[in-house]
C-alpha positions as CSV (number, residue, x, y, z in Angstrom):
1,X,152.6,96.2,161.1
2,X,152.4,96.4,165.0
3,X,153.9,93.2,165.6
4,X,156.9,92.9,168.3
5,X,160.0,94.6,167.0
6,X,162.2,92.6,164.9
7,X,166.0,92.5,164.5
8,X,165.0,95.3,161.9
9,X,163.6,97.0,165.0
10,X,160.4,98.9,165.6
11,X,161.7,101.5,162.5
12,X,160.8,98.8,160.0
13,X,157.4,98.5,161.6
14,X,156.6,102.0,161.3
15,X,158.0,102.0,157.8
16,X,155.8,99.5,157.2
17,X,152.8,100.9,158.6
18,X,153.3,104.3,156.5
19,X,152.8,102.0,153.2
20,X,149.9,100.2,154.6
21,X,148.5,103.2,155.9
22,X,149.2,105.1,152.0
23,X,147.8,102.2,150.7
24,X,144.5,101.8,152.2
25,X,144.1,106.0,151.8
26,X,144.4,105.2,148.1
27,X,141.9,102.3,148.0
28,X,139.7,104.2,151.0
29,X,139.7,107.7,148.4
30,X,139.1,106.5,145.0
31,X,136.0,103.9,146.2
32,X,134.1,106.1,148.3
33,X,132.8,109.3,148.3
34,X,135.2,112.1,150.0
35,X,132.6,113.1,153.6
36,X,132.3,109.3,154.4
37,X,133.6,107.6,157.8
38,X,135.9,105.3,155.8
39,X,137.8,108.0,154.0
40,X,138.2,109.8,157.6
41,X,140.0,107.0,158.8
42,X,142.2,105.4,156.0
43,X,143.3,109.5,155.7
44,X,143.5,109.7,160.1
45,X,145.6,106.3,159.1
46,X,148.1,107.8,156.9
47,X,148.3,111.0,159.4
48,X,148.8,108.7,162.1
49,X,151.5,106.6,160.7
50,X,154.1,109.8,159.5
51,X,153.3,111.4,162.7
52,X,154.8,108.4,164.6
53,X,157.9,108.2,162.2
54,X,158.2,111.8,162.9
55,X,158.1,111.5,166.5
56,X,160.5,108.5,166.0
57,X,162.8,109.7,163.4
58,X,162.0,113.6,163.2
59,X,161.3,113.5,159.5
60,X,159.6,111.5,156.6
61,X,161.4,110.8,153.4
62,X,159.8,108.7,151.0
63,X,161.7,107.8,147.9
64,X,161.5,105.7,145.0
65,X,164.5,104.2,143.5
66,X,163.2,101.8,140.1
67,X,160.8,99.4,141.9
68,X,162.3,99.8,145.5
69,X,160.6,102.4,148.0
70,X,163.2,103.9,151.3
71,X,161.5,105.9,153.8
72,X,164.3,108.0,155.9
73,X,167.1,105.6,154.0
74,X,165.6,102.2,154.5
75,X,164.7,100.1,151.9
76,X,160.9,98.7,152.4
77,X,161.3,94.9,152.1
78,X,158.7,93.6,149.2
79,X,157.3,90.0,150.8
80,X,153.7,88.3,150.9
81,X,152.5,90.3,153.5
82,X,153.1,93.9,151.6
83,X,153.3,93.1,148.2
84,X,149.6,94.2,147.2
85,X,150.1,97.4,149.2
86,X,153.8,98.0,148.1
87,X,153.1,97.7,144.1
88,X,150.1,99.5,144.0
89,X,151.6,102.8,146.2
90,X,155.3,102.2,143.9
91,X,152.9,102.4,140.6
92,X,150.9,105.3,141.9
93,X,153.6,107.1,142.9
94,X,155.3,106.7,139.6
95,X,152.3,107.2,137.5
96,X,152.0,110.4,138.9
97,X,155.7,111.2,138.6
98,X,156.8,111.6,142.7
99,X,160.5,110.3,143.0
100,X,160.1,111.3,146.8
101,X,157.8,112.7,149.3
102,X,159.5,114.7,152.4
103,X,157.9,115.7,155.3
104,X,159.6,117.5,158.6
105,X,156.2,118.3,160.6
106,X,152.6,116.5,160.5
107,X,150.3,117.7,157.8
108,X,146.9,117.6,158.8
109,X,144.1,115.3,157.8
110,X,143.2,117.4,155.4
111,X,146.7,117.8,153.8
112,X,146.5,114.3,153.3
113,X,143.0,113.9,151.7
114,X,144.1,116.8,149.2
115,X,147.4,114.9,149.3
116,X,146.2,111.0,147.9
117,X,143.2,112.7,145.8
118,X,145.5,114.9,143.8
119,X,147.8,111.6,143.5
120,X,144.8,109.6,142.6
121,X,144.2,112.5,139.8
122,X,147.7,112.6,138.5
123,X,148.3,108.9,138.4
124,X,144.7,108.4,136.3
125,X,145.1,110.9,133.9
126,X,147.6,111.6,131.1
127,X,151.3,112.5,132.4
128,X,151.4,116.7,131.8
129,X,154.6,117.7,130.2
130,X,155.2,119.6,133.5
131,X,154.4,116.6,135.9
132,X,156.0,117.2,139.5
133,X,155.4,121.3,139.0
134,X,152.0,120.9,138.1
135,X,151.2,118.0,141.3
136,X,153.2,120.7,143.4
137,X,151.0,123.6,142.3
138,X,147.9,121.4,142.2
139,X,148.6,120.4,146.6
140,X,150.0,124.3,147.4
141,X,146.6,125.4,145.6
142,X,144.7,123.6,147.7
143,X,146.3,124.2,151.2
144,X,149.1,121.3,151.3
145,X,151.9,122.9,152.8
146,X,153.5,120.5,155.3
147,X,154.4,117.4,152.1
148,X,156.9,118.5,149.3
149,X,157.4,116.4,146.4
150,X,159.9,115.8,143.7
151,X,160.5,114.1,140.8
152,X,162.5,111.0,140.2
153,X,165.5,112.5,138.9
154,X,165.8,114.7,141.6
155,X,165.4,112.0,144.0
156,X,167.9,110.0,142.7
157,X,170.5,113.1,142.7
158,X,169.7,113.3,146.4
159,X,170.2,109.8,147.4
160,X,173.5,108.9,145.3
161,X,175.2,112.1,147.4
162,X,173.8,110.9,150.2
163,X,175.1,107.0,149.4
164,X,178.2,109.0,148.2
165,X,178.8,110.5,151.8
166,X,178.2,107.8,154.1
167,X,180.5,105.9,151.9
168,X,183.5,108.0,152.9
């Protein structure tokens, strides 16, 4: 969260604030109807958060790999303090089929809202035989056009080339 920076540094805190902030945009959406002051805010949370990284970092990539979540590389740690917030957004994620999230400029608020509904949507339902195609269409058909998405396999072919190269 916003506590003083660690030996991790303040990257970790924003790292963790992005989950948090995800998190509570998940809980905030699917308990409470869409126009209400609390979904405004968990979703001006989650808007909030990347747009730090981005200032900070000058992108957003959120990937899966198994049970672990990286944003921009990083592995999020799993303790007491996340682990609510970390297993819920890894089993969303998953249930939906995203293997990564990738941002290079802020969305707006309402990017997000349509963002974590559609995510709510996919990760409820039945997977569709065309999963990450479909959740792309579904977010580009309603206006998102600042957060791309992949599937896990294509996540995990980006980050073993990029393991690959700063190996050498």
């Amino acid at each position: 969260g916003g506590s003083a920076p660690t030996a991790a540094g303040p990257v970790r805190d924003l790292d963790d604030d992005f989950l948090l902030a995800l998190y509570e945009a998940l809980r905030t959406v699917k308990a409470h109807p869409i126009e209400t002051s609390e979904v405004r805010q968990a979703v001006d949370g989650v808007a909030s958060a990347v747009g730090h990284i981005l200032e900070e970092q000058g992108g957003l990539e959120a990937r899966l790999s198994g049970q672990l979540l990286y944003v921009n590389a990083s592995p999020l740690r799993l303790d007491l303090d996340n682990f609510a917030s970390f297993g819920h957004v890894v089993s969303t994620l998953a249930k939906a089929g995203i293997g990564w999230i990738r941002m290079e400029e802020p969305a707006s608020n309402r990017e997000w809202h349509t963002f974590v509904s559609q995510l709510l949507t996919f990760a409820a339902g039945e997977p569709s035989k065309n999963g990450i195609d479909d959740f792309r269409q579904g977010i580009r058909g309603r206006g998102v056009s600042h957060i791309e998405v992949g599937s896990p396999m294509e996540g995990e072919a980006r980050f073993a080339g990029e393991l690959e190269r700063k190996r050498v």
